[in-house]
N, C-alpha and C positions, 0 to 999 in steps of 0.2 A: 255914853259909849263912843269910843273911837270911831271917827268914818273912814271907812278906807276910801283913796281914788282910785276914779277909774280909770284914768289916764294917769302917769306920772308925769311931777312937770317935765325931767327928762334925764336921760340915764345919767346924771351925778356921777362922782369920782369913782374909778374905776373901785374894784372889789377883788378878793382874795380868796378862791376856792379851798376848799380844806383838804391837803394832801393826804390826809390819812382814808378818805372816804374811795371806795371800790372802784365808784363809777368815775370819778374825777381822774383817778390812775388808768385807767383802760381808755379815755377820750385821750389822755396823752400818749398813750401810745400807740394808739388809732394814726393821729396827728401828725406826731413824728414820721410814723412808716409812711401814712400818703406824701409829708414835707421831700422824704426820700424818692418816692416816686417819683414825684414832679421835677426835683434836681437833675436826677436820671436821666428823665425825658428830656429836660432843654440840655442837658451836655453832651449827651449819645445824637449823632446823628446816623449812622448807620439801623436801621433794626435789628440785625443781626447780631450786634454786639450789647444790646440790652439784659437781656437776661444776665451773663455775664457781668455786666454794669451793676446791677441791683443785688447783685449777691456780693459784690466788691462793697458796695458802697453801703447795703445793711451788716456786715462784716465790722465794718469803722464806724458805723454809729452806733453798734448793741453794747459795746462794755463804757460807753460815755452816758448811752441814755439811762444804763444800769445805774452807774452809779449817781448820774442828777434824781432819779427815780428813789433811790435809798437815803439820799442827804436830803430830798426834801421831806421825804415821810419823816425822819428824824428829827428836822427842824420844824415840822410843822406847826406845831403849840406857839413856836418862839414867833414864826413868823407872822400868826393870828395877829400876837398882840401887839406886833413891832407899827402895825399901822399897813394899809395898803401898799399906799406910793414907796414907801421904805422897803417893803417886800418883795413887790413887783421889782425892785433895781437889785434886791438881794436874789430874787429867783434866777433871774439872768445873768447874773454873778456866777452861782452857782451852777448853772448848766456850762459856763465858760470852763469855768474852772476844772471841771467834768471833762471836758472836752477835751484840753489844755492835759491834763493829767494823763486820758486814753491814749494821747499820740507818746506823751512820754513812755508809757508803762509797753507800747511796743516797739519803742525802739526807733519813732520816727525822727523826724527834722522838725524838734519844738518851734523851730521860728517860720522854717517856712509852711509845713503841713499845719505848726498849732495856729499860724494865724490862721489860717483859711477854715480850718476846725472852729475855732473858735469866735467869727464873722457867723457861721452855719449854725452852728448851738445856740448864736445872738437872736439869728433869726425865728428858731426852728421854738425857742422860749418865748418869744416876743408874740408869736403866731397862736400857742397854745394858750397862752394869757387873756391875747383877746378872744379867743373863740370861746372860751372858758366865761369871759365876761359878759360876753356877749350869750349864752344859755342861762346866769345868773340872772340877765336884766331880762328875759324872758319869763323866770318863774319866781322872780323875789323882785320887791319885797311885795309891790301891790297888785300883781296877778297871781302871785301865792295865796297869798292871804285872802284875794275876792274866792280864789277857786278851793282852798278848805272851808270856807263860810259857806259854799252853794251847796260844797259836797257834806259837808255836815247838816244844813236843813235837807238834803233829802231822805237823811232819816229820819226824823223827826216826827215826820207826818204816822210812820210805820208805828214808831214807839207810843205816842199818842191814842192811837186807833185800839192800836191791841192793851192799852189799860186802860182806857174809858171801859171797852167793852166788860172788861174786869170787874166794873164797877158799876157798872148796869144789871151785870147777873147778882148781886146780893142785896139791889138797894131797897128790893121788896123785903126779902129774908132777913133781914142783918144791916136796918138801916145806921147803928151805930159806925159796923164795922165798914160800912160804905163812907160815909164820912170820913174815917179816920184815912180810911184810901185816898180820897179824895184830899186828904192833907197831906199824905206822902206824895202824891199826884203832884201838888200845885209846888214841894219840895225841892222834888226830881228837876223840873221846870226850870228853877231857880239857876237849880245849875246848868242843867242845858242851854239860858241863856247867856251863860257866862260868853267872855268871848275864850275860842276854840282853837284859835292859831298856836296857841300854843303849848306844847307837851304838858302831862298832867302825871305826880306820882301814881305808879302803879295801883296804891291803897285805894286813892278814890275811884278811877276807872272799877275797882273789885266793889265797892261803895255804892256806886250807881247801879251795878248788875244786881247787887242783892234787892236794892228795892226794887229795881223792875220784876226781880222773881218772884217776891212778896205778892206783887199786885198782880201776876200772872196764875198764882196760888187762888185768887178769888177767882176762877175760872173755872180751872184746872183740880183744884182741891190737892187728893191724894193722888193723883195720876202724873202728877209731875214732881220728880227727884232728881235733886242737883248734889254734885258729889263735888268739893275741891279742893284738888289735890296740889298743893301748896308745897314745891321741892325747897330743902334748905338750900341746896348749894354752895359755894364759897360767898361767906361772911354773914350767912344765916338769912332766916325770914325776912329780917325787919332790913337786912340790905336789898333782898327781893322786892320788897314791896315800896321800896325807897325809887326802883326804877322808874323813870320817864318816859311813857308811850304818847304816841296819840289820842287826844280824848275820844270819844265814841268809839274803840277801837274792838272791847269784846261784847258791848251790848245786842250790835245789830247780827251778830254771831248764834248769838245766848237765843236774839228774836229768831230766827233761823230755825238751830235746832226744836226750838218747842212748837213753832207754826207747822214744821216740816215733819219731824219725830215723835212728837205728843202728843197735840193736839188732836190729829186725825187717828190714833190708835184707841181701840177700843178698853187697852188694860194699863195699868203703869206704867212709865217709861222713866228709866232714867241719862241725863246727861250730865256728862263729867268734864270738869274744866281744870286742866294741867299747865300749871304755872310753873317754870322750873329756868334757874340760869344757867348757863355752861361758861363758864370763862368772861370773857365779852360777850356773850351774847344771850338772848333773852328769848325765851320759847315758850309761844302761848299755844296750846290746847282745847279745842270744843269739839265735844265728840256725842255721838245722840243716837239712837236708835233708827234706821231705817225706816218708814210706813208706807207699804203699797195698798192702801185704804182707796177703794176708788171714790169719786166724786169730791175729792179734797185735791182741788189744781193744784200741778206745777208751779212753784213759785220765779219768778225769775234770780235774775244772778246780780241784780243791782247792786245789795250789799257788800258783796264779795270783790264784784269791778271798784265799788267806790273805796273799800279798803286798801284795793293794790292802790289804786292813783294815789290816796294818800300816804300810804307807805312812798310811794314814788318821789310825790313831792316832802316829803320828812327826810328819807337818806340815799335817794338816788337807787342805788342798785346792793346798799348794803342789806336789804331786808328784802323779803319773800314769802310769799301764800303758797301752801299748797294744799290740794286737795286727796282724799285717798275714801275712795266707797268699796267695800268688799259685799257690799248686799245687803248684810245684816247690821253695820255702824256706819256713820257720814262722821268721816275727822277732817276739819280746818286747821292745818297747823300752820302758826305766824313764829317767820326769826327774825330780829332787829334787834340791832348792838344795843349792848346794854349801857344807858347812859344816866347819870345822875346830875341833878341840879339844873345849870343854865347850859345843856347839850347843844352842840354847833350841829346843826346840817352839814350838806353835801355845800352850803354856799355861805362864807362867811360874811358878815354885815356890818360888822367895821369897820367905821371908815378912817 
């Protein structure tokens, strides 16, 4: 198995954020508008004339940022693969050029307002690139990677606990069928210890759920029913299930509803899991029955915090948990772009 470090020897050749991702487009324009602030501030010496100042000067940077903002999301594919360093001199290119263009298309003085535009746009590219690179060498490649391996053994423990016990309630009864568990058991394993960093088709993560529900059936018996509902959507099932999620992504889910919804109820219960794509994007489903059964504690929120941070660290701001309890059903719904094959994050890693 690969070891990851704990230190890198050191931040290596700059990197190329992926312009098509949410969160990488709203840090630039974060960026830019404080870039503007700060102009502002050292050119204005009066205070009185700031306000003013900052409506003048966000006026001249919104149809240049517009369009750097549009030509890189369009280029973005090209510039993955053009190479960093090649990028990096294209990006700034193109914010020029953006720039250069905005004072044209109002009418200014190309030479004397676009150079000074165009110096600004040098800057204002140059700034975002490295702050940009500078949050990549933060969560990629080996502080990524140690923090999905930690956040993925703390489930582990959970998943473990609740199928041993699976397998303790039949070994008296049903020592075959305890055995056989305990081959699915040492299976399941197998794969868990795969390494984890990185995205798994949809199929197997649906793969793993089933046997852990198999083995949660030696428990549970008739009292636990699982329903899933599997949308076609554009290019059918087998493009559905072809999608690329994070691994462990609807197991500790699955543990969830049945610790929380089934277990503690005294009659059947069932929980239903809604796989369905919309366009680009990819919408998972766990839905369970309520139990106000007393003396069966509150579980905490572990699962759910470890899944945001890893959605976090997989696409930044393009994916989302949310929760909705009306009393009588608990639904966890998860969206994350639907991606197929060798999917880029929020931070490209070519160098």
């Amino acid at each position: 198995m690969e070891i990851i470090k704990q230190k890198p020897a050191g931040l290596g050749p700059p990197r190329l954020p992926d312009f098509r991702n949410l969160g990488v487009i709203l840090r630039v324009l974060v960026l830019v508008s404080l870039f503007v602030v700060l102009t502002v501030g050292v050119r204005v010496d009066e205070p009185a004339e700031l306000p003013a100042a900052l409506v003048l000067m966000a006026g001249q940077v919104a149809l240049p940022l517009l369009l750097t903002v549009l030509l890189l999301y369009g280029v973005a594919p090209a510039l993955l693969r053009a190479g960093a360093r090649r990028a990096w001199f294209a990006v700034v290119g193109l914010a020029v050029a953006a720039a250069l263009a905005g004072v044209a298309l109002v009418g200014g003085d190309v030479v004397a307002e676009g150079a000074r535009s165009a110096v600004w746009a040098a800057l204002a590219a140059m700034l975002c690139l490295l702050y940009l690179d500078y949050v990549r060498c933060r969560y990629t490649p080996a502080l990524a990677e140690a923090r999905l391996l930690a956040l993925t053994a703390r489930i582990r423990p959970h998943f473990f606990f609740n199928s041993l016990n699976g397998v303790l309630g039949v070994i008296r009864t049903d020592p075959r069928r305890a055995e056989r568990a305990l081959e699915e058991l040492a299976d399941l394993f197998r794969a868990l210890m795969q390494d984890n960093r990185e995205q798994v088709p949809l199929r197997d993560e649906l793969a793993l759920c089933e046997r852990y529900i198999d083995l949660e059936r030696l428990r549970l018996g008739e009292r636990l029913h699982v329903r899933w509902e599997l949308g076609e959507g554009e290019g059918g099932r087998e493009a559905l299930l072809e999608a690329r999620v994070p691994p462990l992504l609807l197991q500790p889910l699955l543990e969830n509803a049945v610790y929380h919804g089934i277990e503690p109820a005294a009659q059947a219960g069932e929980v239903v899991v809604r796989l369905a794509r919309h366009g680009k994007e990819l919408r998972l489903e766990v839905d369970n029955p309520v139990c106000d059964a007393g003396g069966h504690h509150a579980g905490n929120r572990m699962a759910l915090d470890n899944i945001r941070e890893r959605l976090m660290l997989f696409y930044d701001l393009e994916a989302g948990l949310e929760i909705n309890d009306d009393g009588r059903r608990y639904r966890v719904r998860i969206r994350l772009p639907y991606r197929t094959g060798g999917a880029l994050g929020a931070w490209n890693d070519e160098a």
